[in-house]
N, C-alpha and C positions, 0 to 999 in steps of 0.2 A: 504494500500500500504506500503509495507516494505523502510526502509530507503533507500534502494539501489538502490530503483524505483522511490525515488523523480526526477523530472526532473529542470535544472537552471530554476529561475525565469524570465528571458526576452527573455525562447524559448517560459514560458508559455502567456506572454505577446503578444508575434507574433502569435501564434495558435489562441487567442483570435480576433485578427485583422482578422486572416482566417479566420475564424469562422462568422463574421461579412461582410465579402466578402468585403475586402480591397483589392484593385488592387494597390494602389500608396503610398508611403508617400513621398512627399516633405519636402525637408529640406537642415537644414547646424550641421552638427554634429559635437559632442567637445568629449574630452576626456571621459566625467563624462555619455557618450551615448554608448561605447564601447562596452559592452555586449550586446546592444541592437541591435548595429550595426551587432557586430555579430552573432545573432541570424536571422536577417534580413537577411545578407546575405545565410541562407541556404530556405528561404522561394521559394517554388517554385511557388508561386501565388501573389506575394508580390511585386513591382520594385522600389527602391529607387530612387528618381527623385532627385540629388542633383542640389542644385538651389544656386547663388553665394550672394543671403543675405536671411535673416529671412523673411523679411517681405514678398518677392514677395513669398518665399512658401508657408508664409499666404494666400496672396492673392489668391496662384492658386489652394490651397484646398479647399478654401471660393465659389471659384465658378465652382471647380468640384462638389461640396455640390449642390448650385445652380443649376447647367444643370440636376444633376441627381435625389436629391433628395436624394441622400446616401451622408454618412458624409465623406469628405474629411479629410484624417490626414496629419498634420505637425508635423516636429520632430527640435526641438533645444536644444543648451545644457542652461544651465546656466545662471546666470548673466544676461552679454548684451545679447544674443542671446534670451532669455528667454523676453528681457526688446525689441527687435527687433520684437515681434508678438505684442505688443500691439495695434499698428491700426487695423494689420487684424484682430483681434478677436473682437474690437470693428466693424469693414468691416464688421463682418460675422455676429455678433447678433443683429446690429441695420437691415440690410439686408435682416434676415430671412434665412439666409445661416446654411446647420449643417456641424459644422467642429470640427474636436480634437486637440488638441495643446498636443504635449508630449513634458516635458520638462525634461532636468537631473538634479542632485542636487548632492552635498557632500554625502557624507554617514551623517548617521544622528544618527547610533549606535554610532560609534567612528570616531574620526576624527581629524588628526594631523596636518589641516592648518589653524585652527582659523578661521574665519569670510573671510577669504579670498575669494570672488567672491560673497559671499552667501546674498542673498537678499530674505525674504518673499515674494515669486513667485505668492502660493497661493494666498493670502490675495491679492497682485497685480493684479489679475484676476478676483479675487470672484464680482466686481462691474460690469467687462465689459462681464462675462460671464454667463452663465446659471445655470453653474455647473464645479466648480474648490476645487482639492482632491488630498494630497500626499499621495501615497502608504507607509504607513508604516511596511506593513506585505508582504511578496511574497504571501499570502494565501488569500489573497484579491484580488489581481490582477482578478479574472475573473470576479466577481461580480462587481467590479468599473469602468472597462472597459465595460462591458455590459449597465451598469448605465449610462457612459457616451454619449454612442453611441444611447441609449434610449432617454435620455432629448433634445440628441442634433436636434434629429430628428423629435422631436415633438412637435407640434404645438405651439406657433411664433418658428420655428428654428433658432439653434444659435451655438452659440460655446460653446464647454466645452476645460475643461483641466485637464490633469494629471502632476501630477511630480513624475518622478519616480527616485529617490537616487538611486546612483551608487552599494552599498552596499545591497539595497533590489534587483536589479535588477542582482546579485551574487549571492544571496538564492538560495536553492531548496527547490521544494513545491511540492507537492502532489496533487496540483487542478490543474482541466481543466476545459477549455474554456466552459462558459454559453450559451448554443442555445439559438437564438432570439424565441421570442413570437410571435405569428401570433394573431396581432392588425387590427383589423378594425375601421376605424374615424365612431363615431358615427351620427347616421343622425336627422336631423332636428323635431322639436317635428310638428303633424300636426295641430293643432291649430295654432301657429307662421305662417304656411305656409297659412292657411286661411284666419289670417289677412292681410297679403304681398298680400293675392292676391284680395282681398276686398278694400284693398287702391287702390291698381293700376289701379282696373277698376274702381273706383268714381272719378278719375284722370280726367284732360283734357290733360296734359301735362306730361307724365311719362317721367323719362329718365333715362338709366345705367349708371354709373359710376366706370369703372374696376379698382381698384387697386394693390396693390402687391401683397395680399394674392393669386387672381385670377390667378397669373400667377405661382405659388409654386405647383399648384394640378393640375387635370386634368380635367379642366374645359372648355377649348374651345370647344368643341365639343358639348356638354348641352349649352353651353352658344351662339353658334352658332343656335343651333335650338329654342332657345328663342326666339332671335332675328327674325329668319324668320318667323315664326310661330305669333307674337306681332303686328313688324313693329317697336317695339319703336326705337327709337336712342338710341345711345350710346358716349361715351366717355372713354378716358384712365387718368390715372396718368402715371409719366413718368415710376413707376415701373410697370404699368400693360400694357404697349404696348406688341401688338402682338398676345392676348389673342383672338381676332377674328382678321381676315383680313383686315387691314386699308383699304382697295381696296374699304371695302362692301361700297353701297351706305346709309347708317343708321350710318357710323363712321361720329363722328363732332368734332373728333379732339382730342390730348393730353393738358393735360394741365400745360404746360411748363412751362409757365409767371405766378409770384403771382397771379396778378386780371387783367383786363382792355382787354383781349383777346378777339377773336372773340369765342370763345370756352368757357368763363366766359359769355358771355351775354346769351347763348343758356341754361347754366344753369339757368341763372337767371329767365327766361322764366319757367324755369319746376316747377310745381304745388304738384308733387311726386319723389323724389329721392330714389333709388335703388341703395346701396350702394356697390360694392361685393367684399370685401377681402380689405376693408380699415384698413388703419394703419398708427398709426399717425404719426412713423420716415417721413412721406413724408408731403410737406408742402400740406397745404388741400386744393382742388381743388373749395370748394365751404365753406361760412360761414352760422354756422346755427344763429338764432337769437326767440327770443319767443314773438318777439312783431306783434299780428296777425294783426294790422293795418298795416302792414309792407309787409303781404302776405307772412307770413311764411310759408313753404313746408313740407308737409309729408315726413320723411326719414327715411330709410327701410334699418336697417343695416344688410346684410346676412356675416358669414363670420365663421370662424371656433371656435372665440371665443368672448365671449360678446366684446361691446366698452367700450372703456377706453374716458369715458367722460370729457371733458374739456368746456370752457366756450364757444367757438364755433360748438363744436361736442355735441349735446347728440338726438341720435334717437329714434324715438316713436315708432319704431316695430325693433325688433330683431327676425332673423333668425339664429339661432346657432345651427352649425354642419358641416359636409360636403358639401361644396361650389356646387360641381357638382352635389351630390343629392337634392340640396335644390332648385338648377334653376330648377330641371326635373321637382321638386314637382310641383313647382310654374309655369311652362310650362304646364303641363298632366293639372292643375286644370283652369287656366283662361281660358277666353273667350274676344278677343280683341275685343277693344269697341268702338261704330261709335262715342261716343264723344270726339275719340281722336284725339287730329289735333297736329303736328309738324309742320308745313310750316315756322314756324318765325326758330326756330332751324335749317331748311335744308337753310334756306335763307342764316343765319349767315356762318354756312359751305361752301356752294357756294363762299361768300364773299374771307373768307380764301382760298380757292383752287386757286381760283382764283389771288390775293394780292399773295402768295407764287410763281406761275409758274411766276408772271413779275418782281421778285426779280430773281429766279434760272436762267432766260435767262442774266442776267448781266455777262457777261463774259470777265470782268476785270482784269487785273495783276498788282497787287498779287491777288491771287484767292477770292472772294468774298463767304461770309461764307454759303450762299442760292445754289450759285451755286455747290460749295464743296459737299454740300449735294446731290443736284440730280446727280451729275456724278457719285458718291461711290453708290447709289441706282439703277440707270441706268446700275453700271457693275454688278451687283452681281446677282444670281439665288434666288429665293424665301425663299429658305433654308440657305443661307448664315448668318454669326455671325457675328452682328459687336460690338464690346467692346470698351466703349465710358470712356476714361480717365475723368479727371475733370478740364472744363474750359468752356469760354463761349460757346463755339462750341456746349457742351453738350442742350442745350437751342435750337440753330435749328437743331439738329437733332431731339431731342426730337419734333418737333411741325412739322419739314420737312420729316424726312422720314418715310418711309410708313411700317410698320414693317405687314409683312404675315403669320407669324407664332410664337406661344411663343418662349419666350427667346430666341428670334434673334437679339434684341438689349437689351444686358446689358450695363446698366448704373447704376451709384450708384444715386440715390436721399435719402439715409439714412445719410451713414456716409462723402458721398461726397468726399472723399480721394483723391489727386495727389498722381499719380504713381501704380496705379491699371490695369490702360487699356491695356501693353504689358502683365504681370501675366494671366491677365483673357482670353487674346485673346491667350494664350500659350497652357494655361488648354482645352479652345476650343476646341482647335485642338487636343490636346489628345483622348479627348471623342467621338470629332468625325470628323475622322483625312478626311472622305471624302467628308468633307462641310465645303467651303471654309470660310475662317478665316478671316477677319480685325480689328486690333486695330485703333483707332480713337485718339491721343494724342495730346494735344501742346509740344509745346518746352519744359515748364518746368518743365510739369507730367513724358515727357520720357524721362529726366535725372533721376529724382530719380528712377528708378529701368531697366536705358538702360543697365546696364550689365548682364541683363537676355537675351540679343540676345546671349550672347555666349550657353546660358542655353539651347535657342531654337535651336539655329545650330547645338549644337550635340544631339541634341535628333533627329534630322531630321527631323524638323516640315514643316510645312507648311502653311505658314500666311503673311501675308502684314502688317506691319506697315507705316501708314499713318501720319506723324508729320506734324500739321498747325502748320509755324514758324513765331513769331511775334517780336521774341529777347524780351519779356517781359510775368509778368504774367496777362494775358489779361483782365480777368473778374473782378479781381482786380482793374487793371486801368480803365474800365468802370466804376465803383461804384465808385471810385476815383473823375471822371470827373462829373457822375451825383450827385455826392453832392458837387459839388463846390470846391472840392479840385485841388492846383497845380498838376500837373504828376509830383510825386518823391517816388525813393524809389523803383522803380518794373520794371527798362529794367536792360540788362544781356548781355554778349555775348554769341555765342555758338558755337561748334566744328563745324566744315566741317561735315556736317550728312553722309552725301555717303561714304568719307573717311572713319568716326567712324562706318557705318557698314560696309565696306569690311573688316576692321580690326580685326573685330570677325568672318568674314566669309559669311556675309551676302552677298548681294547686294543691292548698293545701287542707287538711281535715284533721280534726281532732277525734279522738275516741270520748262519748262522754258515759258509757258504760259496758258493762259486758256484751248487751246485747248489739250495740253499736256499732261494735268490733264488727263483724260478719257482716251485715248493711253497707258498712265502710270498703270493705274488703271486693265485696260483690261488685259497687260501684264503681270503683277502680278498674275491676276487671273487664266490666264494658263500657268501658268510658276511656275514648284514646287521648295521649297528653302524659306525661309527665306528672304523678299524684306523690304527695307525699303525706303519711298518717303517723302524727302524732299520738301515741300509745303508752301510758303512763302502765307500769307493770310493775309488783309486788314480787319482791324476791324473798323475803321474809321467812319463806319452810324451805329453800333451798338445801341447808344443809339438813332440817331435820331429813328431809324425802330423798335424796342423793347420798346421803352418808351414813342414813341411819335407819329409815323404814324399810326401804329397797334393800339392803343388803342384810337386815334383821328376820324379812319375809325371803328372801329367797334361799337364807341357809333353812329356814323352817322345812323347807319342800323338800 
């Protein structure tokens, strides 16, 4: 290619993004993005989602990544902005989420402000991401960009990062955009699959246990005709809810609470575990131990990559490969077995369903946290997202509502963040603008990132934010109170919530009683715009009913 045909270095950066079938980047752009910006702006496949800080663009790349499995990008400049993605890149890699951070820089050939803004970006990333790289060539750009979007996308996904210097992103170069590869996940060896299924039928007590991996692929379906086809029960982690239909008669539950649940004993009960897409960012639903006087349990780890063994985790059969082909294997080969009996496990379950619906009938004001849960369950369609911020509330949802389909309730159990749940339930509704949207927040999650309702209102979303408001940070104070400590330190005031979102455009509602709630709830749900509902909630029996009924009643059984 002769010199005259070089093209700028940040049209050939955006081709690269087309290339890779980028529909969005979110972000907050500075000076040192300029070129980029402007090449972006001629992108006819491209829409720049500006968002009014770093992080919530994090966040809402992190779980476009999420819903789709394609890697969401953000763009920041420099410095702070640059130093503003670091939760969501941690969000995204402990997550399993694939997202790209682009960040700007000085020029780094010449450059007449000294040290001014310029922090080692890279080196800042390289721990919390997969794969973090400054372009220092425009002639690199396709292969690094490719590189990137390749690691981030595969298996544990995570975040990567580029920096790309204002001055290289000025070049012109002569390369174009690298076609992706046509990758297929490798499938399970069958001896592995022989022994998975040789333990489960010398089993008396098999049991599943979904976790996050299972909910990243395309596994309900395989995992769905396991189940009918077996009988065994099953269970979730809070990141694997949804992966079969809570509804089925064979679910016994998430496992919310550290230990002492009604959902921990029906483990403790199983003889063979069947592990599938475990990972240890989530805290572990069950402890292994190797003392067989103890009645230690076969555990069969299926997942897409070996486990990462620690002193309560280390499994005697590994299944590695493709999650979805590895259930079929192990599906097409067993033969379910008359020595199997679950009764004590459906018992434990019965118990829970039960204990749950005479908590959700309490219909007390300020809203009771049981109750909260079945009315947001109660309004929505099968299909519906609910995106759960971080605080106590995350804990009965996760055990209370019934999720029907993957990734209908995100929640974080990796990095656990406040101020994720408006971002993710925004990105929702981008993806998929005609299945209704909820965020789930406290008070003090949707101040830090409430000025993305203006984000959402001109975009023309359509979503409900739901704020439980306690004037404190709640989960906090319970750990507070259950170690003995005074209450100090964690209540707050806060805005007029209806006021703060008319102010951006929104609407806003208040709860003014139990029954309100639901009325509230419904409206929102046909009514398109931007809603926001103020929800004053009692935390008050938290600890008695999480630390002390529940696991009082479940040893009873």
């Amino acid at each position: 290619m002769a010199e005259g045909d070089k093209r700028k270095a940040s049209d050939v950066f955006i081709e690269c993004l087309e290339q890779e079938g980028v529909e969005y980047v979110f972000g907050v752009p500075g000076e040192e993005n300029l070129d980029f910006l402007d090449s972006l702006s001629r992108s006819k496949q491209i829409k720049l989602i500006l968002n009014r800080h770093e992080q919530a663009a994090g966040f809402m790349a992190a779980t476009y990544g999420r819903l789709t499995g394609k890697v969401g990008v953000c763009l920041s400049t420099l410095g702070p902005g640059a130093t503003n993605f670091v939760t969501a890149a941690a969000y995204a890699t402990l997550g399993g989420m694939p997202m790209l951070m682009i960040t700007g820089q000085k020029p780094i050939k010449k450059s007449k402000q000294g040290r001014f803004q310029i922090l080692d970006v890279v080196s800042m990333m390289q721990p919390i991401t997969k794969y973090a790289h400054q372009i220092a060539s425009s002639d690199n750009i396709p292969s690094r960009v490719r590189e990137a979007f390749r690691i981030a996308e595969e298996e544990k996904p995570g975040a990567t990062h580029i920096e790309l210097p204002e001055d290289i992103a000025d070049e012109h170069t002569a390369s174009a955009a690298v076609p992706r590869s046509i990758v297929r996940r490798p499938t399970a060896d069958v001896k592995s699959i022989a022994q998975a299924v040789e333990a489960l039928q010398s089993a008396k007590r098999p049991l599943l246990v979904i976790g996050a991996g299972a909910n990243r692929k395309m596994t309900s379906k395989m995992l769905g005709e396991f189940v009918e086809k077996t009988c065994i029960p099953f269970l979730t982690t809070q990141l694997g809810k949804g992966v079969i239909d809570e509804r089925h008669p064979r679910f016994l539950g998430c496992a919310a609470l550290s230990a002492g649940d009604f959902v921990h004993r029906a483990i403790e009960d199983a003889d063979c575990i069947v592990n599938i897409g475990h990972d240890v960012i989530e805290k572990p639903p069950f402890f292994m131990h190797n003392d067989r006087s103890r009645g230690a349990r076969t555990v069969i780890h299926v997942s897409t990559k070996t486990a990462e063994v620690d002193p309560v985790y280390f499994p005697h059969i590994e299944v590695i490969g493709d999650i979805a082909n590895a259930i079929w294997q192990i599906k097409e080969a067993i033969t379910p077995s008359p020595k199997w009996n679950f009764d004590a496990m459906l018992r434990y379950r019965q118990a829970e369903v039960e204990h749950t619906a005479r908590l959700a009938d309490d219909a007390r004001f300020p809203i009771f946290p049981p109750y909260a849960v079945r009315q947001v369950r109660d309004a929505l369609p099968d299909d519906a997202i609910v995106c759960l911020d971080n605080g106590i509330y995350k804990i009965w949802f996760a055990r209370g509502y019934n999720a029907r389909r993957p990734n209908t309730v995100l929640l974080d159990n990796a990095l656990a963040t406040m101020g994720a749940g408006l971002p993710s339930a925004m990105a929702s509704a981008m993806v998929y603008p005609d299945r209704k949207i909820v965020a789930v927040c406290g008070d003090g999650g949707f101040m830090m990132n409430s000025q993305e309702l203006e984000t959402a209102v001109r975009l023309g979303l359509n979503l409900t934010v739901l704020i439980l408001n306690d004037n404190g940070y709640g989960m906090i104070r319970w750990k507070q109170a259950n170690m003995g400590f005074e209450d100090f330190g964690l209540t707050y005031g806060n805005p007029d919530f209806v006021k703060y979102a008319e102010s951006y455009g929104a609407v806003g509602h208040r709860v003014e009683s139990a029954a309100h709630l639901g009325e509230l709830l419904a409206h929102c749900r046909d009514t398109p715009g931007v809603h926001l509902i103020d929800c004053p909630v009692d935390y008050s029996e938290n600890d008695r009913i999480l630390n002390s009924e529940i696991k009082t009643l479940a040893s009873q059984l």
